[in-house]
C-alpha positions in Angstrom: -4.0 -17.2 28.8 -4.6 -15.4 25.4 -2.7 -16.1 23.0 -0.4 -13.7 21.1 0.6 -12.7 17.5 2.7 -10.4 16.2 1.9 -8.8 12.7 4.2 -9.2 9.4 2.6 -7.1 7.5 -0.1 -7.4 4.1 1.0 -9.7 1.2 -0.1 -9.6 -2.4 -0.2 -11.9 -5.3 -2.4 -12.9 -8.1 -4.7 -14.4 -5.9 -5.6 -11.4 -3.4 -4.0 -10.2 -0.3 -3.3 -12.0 3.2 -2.4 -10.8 6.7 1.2 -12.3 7.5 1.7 -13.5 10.8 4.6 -14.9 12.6 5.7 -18.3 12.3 4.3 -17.6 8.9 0.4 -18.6 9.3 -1.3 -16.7 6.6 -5.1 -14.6 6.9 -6.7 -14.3 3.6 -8.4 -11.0 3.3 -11.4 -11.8 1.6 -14.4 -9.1 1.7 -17.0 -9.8 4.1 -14.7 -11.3 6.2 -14.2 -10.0 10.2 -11.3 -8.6 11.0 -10.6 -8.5 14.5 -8.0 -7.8 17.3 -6.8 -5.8 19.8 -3.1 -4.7 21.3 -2.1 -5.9 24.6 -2.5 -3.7 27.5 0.7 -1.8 28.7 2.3 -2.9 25.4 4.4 -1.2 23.7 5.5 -1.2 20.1 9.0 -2.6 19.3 11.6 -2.1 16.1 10.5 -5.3 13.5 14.7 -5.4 12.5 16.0 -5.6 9.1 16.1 -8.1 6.6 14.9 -10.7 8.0 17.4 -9.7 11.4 15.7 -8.5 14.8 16.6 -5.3 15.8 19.4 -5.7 18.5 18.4 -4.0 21.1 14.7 -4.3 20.6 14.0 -0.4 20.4 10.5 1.5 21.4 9.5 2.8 17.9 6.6 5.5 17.2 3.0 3.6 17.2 2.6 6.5 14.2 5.4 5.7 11.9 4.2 3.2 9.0 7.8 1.6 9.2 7.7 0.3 12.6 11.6 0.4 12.2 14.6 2.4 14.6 16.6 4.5 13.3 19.8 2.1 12.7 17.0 -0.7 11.0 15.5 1.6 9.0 19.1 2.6 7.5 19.9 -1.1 7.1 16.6 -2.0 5.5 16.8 0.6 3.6 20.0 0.5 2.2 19.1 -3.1 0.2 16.3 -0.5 -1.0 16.4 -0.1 -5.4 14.9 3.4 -4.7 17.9 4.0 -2.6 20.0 3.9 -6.0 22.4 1.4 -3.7 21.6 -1.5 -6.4 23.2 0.0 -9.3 24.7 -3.2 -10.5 22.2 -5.9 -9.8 21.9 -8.0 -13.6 18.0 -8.6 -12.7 15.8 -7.1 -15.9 13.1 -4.3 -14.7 10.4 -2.5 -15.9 9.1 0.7 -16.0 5.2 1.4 -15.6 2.5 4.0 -15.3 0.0 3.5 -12.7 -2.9 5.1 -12.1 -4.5 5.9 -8.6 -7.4 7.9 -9.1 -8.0 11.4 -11.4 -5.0 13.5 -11.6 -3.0 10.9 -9.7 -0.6 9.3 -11.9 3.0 7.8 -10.8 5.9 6.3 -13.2 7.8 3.5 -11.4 9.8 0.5 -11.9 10.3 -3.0 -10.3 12.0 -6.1 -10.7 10.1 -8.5 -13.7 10.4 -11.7 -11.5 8.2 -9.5 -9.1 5.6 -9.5 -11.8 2.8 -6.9 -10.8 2.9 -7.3 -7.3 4.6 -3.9 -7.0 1.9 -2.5 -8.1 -0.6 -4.2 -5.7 1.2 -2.9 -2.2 1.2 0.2 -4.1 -2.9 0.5 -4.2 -2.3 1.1 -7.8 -6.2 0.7 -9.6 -4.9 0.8 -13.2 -1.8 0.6 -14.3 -0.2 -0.5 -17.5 3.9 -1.6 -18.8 6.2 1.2 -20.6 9.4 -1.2 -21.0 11.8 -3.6 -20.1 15.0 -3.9 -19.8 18.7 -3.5 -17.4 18.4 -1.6 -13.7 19.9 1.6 -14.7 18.2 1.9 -18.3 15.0 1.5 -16.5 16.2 4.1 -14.2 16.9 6.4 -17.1 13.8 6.0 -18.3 12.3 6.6 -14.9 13.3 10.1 -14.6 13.0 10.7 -18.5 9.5 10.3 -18.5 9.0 12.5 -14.8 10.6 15.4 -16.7 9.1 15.1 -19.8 5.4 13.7 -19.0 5.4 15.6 -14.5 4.5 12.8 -12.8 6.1 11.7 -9.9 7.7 8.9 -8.5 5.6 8.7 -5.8 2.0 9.5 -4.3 1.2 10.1 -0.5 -1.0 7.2 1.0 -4.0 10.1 2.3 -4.2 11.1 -0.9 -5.0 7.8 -2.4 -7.3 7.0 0.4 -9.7 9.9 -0.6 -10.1 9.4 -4.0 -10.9 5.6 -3.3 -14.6 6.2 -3.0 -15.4 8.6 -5.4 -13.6 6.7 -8.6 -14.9 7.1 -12.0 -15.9 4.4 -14.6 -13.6 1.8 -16.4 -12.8 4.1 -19.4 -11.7 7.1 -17.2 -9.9 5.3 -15.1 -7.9 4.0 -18.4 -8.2 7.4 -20.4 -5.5 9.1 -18.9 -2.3 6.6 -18.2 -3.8 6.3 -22.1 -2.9 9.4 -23.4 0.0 9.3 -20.9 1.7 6.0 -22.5 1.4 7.7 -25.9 3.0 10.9 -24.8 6.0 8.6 -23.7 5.6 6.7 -26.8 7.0 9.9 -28.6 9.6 11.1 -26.4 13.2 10.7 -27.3 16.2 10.1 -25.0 14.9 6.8 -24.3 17.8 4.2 -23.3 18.1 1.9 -26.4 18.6 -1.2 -23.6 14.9 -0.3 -23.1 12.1 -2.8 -25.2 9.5 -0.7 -25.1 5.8 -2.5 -24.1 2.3 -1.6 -25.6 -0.1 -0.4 -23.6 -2.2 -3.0 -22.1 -4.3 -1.5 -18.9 -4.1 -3.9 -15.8 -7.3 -2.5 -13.6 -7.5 -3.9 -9.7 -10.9 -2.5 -8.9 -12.3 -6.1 -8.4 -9.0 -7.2 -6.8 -9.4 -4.7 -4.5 -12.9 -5.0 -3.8 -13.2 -1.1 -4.6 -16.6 -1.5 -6.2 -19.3 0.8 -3.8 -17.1 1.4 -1.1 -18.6 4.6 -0.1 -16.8 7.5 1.9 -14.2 7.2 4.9 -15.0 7.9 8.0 -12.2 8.2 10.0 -8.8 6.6 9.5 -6.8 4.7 12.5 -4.0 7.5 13.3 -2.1 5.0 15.3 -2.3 1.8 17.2 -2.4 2.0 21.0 -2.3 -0.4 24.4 -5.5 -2.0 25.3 -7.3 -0.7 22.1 -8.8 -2.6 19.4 -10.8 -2.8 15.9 -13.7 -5.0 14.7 -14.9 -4.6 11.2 -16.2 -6.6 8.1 -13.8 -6.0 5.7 -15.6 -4.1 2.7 -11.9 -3.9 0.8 -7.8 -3.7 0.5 -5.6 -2.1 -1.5 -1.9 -1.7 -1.2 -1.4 -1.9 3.0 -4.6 -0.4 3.3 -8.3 -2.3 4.8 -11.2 -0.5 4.7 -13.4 -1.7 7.1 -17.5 -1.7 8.2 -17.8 -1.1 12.4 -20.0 0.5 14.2 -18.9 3.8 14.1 -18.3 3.8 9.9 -16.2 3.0 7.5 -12.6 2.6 8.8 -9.5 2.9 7.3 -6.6 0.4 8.9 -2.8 0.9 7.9 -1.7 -2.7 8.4 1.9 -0.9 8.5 0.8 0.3 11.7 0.5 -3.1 13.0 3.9 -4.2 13.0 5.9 -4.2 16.2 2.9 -4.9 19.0 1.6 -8.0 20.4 -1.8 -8.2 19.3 -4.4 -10.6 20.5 -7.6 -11.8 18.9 -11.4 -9.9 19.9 -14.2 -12.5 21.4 -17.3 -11.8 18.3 -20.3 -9.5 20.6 -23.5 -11.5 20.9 -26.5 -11.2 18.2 -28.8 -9.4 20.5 -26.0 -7.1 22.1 -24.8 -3.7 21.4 -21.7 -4.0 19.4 -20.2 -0.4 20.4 -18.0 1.9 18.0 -16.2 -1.7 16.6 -12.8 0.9 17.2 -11.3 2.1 20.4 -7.7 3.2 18.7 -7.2 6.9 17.7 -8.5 7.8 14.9 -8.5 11.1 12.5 -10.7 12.5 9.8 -9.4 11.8 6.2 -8.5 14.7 3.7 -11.1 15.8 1.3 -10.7 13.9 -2.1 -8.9 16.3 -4.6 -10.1 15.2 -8.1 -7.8 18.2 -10.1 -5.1 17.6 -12.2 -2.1 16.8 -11.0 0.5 19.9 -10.8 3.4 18.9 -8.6 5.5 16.4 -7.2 3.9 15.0 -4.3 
């Protein structure tokens, strides 16, 4: 009998990223690597709960949604959320950043300091760099200070950082512009006086993420499905994202997607056989990269 796992999710730190499994075995994602598995025929994909809870009745969820979550979960879940603005009097410090996800793609954000820059990592962020420190709702202040004054958002759409992955300019670019953005701020008034304000010092994740040479995307997995299954070298990861080498290209994976099913590990095709597509789940063609300036919210 085959065994069974059931996916957590990607996890970041310092050290690199790791596929989270249940019972809490770890798979460091480490580029070259093969990544491997299939869903279980006539599966289906089940609500992964809330905080730490399994869902109650064990719904059906979409095998499109990234949250893997019911309705009811995704309420609970979401209501311990700091983006929510349900946390308005937790005594933790935050911070308030720039990061930068390719040209014209530039988001302000905060998170927790005891988080450190992991944030920024399930984010995908490639540069990024510290605006200030300081109490939840100062932050917050500052937050939607510098998207008024500076328009840029609070947050970028996944497709579009997925298409601009490949075609990413050199070091100095990628700096140049949360640059000139971190000065802007540096001028602005209105800022909370709670707020220490930081100096800009760039944090860049293009090693991290093993961006270097990735080369375009080929299609991107639209969804996870019974009986299907992917086999890859893993060329990179950023944020929930895996970019992997099969047969039929360079293949974007969600891990997000992979919550919920019951997945199962893929026996490695001989040296001298035909090693097919490497990906029988539904795929799509990405978006065209969009390298303009950056003119509205999302």
């Amino acid at each position: 009998m085959r065994r069974v796992w059931v996916c957590s999710g990607v996890r970041w730190s310092g050290d690199g990223a790791v596929l989270v499994w249940g019972g809490g075995r770890t798979s460091p994602l480490v580029r070259g690597r093969r990544v491997a598995f299939g869903v279980v025929d006539g599966g289906v994909r089940t609500c992964v709960g809330a905080r730490g809870n399994a869902c109650p009745v064990r719904a059906v969820v979409s095998p499109r949604g990234t949250g893997g979550r019911c309705e009811e979960c995704a309420r609970l879940d979401r209501a311990h959320f700091v983006a929510a603005d349900t946390l308005a009097d937790d005594p933790r410090p935050y911070r308030v950043y720039l990061a930068w996800f390719g040209p014209g793609l530039v988001k302000v954000g905060i998170t927790r300091v005891d988080r450190g820059s992991v944030r920024l990592m399930e984010q995908g962020a490639v540069t990024f760099s510290w605006l200030g420190q300081g109490p939840l709702m100062a932050a917050r202040r500052a937050e939607e200070l510098l998207r008024a004054a500076l328009g840029v958002p609070d947050r970028i759409p996944y497709a579009d950082k997925r298409a601009v992955r490949p075609v990413l300019p050199g070091p100095g670019e990628r700096v140049a512009e949360i640059r000139e953005l971190h000065e802007r701020a540096g001028g602005l008034a209105g800022w909370p006086e709670s707020l220490a304000r930081a100096p800009f010092e760039p944090v860049d994740h293009t090693e991290l993420f093993g961006l270097a040479g990735l080369g375009p995307v080929q299609v991107v997995v639209r969804e996870l499905a019974a009986g299907g299954s992917v086999d890859g070298e893993l060329l990179g990861a950023a944020g929930p994202d895996l970019h992997l080498l099969t047969g039929r290209g360079a293949v974007v994976l969600d891990t997000r997607l992979m919550t919920g099913w019951d997945l199962t590990g893929v026996r490695a095709a001989a040296a001298d056989a035909d090693p097919g597509p490497g990906i029988t789940f539904p795929v799509r063609e990405p978006p065209a990269a969009d390298t303009g300036v950056q003119d509205g919210l999302f």
